[in-house]
C-alpha positions in Angstrom: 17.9 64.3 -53.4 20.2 67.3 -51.5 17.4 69.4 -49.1 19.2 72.4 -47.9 17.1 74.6 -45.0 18.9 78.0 -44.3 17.7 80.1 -41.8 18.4 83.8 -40.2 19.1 83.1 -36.2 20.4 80.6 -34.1 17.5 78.1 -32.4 18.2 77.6 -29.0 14.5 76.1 -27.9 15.4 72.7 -27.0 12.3 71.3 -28.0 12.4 72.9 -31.8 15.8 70.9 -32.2 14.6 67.7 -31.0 11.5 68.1 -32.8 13.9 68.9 -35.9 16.1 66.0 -35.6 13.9 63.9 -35.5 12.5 64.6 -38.7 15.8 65.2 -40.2 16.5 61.6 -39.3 13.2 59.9 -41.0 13.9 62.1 -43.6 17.3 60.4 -44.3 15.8 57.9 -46.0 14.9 59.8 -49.0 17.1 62.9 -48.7 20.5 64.1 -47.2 19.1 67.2 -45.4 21.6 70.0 -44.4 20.3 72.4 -42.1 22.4 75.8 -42.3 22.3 79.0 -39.7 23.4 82.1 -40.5 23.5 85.1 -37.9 20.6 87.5 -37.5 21.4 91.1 -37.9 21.2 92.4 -34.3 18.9 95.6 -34.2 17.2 97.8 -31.9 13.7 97.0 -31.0 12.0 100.4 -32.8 13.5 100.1 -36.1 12.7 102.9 -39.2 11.9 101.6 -42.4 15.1 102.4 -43.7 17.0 99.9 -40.6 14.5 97.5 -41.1 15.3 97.4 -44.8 19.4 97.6 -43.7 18.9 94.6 -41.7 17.3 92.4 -44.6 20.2 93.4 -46.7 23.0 92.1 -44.6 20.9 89.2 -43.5 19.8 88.3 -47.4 23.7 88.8 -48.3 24.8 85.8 -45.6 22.2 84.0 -46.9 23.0 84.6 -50.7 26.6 83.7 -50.0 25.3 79.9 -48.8 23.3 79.0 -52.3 25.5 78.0 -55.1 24.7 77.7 -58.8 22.0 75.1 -59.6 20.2 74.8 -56.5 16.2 74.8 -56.9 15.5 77.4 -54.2 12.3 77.8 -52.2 12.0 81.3 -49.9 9.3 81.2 -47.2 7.7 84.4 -47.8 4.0 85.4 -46.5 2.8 86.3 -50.3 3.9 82.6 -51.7 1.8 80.4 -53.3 0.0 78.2 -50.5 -0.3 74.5 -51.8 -1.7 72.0 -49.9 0.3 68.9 -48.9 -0.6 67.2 -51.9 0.6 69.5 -54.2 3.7 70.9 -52.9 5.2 66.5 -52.8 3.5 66.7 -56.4 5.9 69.9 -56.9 9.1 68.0 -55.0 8.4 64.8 -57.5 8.3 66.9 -60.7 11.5 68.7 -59.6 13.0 65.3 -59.3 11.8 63.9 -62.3 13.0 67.0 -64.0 16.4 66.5 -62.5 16.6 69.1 -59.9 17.9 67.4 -56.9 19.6 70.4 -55.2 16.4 71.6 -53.3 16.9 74.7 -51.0 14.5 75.9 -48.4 14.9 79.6 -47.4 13.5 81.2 -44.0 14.5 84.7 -43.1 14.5 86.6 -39.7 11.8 88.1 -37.7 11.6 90.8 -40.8 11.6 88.8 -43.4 13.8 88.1 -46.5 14.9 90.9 -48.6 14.7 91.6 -52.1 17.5 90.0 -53.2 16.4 86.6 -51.9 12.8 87.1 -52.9 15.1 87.3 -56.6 17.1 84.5 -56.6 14.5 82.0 -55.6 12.3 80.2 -58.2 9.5 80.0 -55.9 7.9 81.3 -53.0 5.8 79.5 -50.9 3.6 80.9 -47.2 2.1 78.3 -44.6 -0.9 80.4 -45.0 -1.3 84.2 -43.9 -1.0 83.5 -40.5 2.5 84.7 -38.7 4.9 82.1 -36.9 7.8 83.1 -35.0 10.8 81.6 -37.5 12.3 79.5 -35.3 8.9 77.8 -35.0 8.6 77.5 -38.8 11.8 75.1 -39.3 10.5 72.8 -37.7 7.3 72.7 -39.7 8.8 73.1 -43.0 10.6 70.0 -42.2 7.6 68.0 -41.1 6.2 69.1 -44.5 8.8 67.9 -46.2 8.8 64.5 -45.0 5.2 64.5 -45.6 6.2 65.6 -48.7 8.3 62.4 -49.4 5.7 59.9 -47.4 2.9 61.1 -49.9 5.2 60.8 -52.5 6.3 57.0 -51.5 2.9 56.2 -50.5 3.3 55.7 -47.1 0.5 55.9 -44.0 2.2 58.7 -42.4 0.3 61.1 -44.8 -3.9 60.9 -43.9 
């Protein structure tokens, strides 16, 4: 299985990419994981809602341009569908089984994802109604989805 996380904004929080890696690296066991930046749209602090909607635009068109054809694609948005552990590795397996091994994880900026993102993904999932600052929330998508892959195996690192 291909796991592809994009996300808006460079991390720069030492501890986020070490705490990252190492999951990227226990995930390798089940999954080539590709983790792909693409720049935030730099913006004034007081934005109207006309900016605010600007700046999703041109963020959701960098990330657009990084999901091809054929890719199962996952956006992180705060109205998803919140599945427990459980049920989102029960959701990874079927996509397997079904043959969708192209699995792409989508985080947007500190205002979101815009429309056209919302659009092209097949589902949209939330970590609960709660708001994390995105850098924060690579690094616990990733956990979940080796969780995801330990549930799925069987393994004790899921209890």
């Amino acid at each position: 299985m291909h796991i592809k996380i994009i996300s808006v904004g460079k991390l720069k929080e030492k501890y986020l990419v070490q705490g990252i890696n190492e999951y990227v690296k226990r995930l390798g066991a089940y999954a080539k994981v590709q983790l792909v930046e693409v720049p935030d749209e730099k913006a004034p602090e007081n934005l109207s809602e006309a900016q605010m909607q600007q700046v999703k635009e041109k963020e959701g068109e960098r990330i657009l341009a990084k999901i091809k054809d054929g890719e199962y694609v996952y956006a992180l948005a705060i109205e998803g569908k919140n599945p427990s552990s459980e049920a989102f590795a029960h959701q990874i397996d079927q996509l397997g089984i079904q043959g969708k091994s192209q699995l792409t994880f989508v985080i947007g900026g500190s205002l979101g994802l815009s429309p056209a993102v919302i659009q092209r993904s097949n589902t949209q999932i939330s970590f609960g109604k709660m708001t994390y600052p995105h850098q924060l929330m690579r690094l616990i998508l990733v956990e979940q989805i080796y969780r995801a892959f330990r549930i799925n195996t069987g393994g004790p690192y899921h209890k």
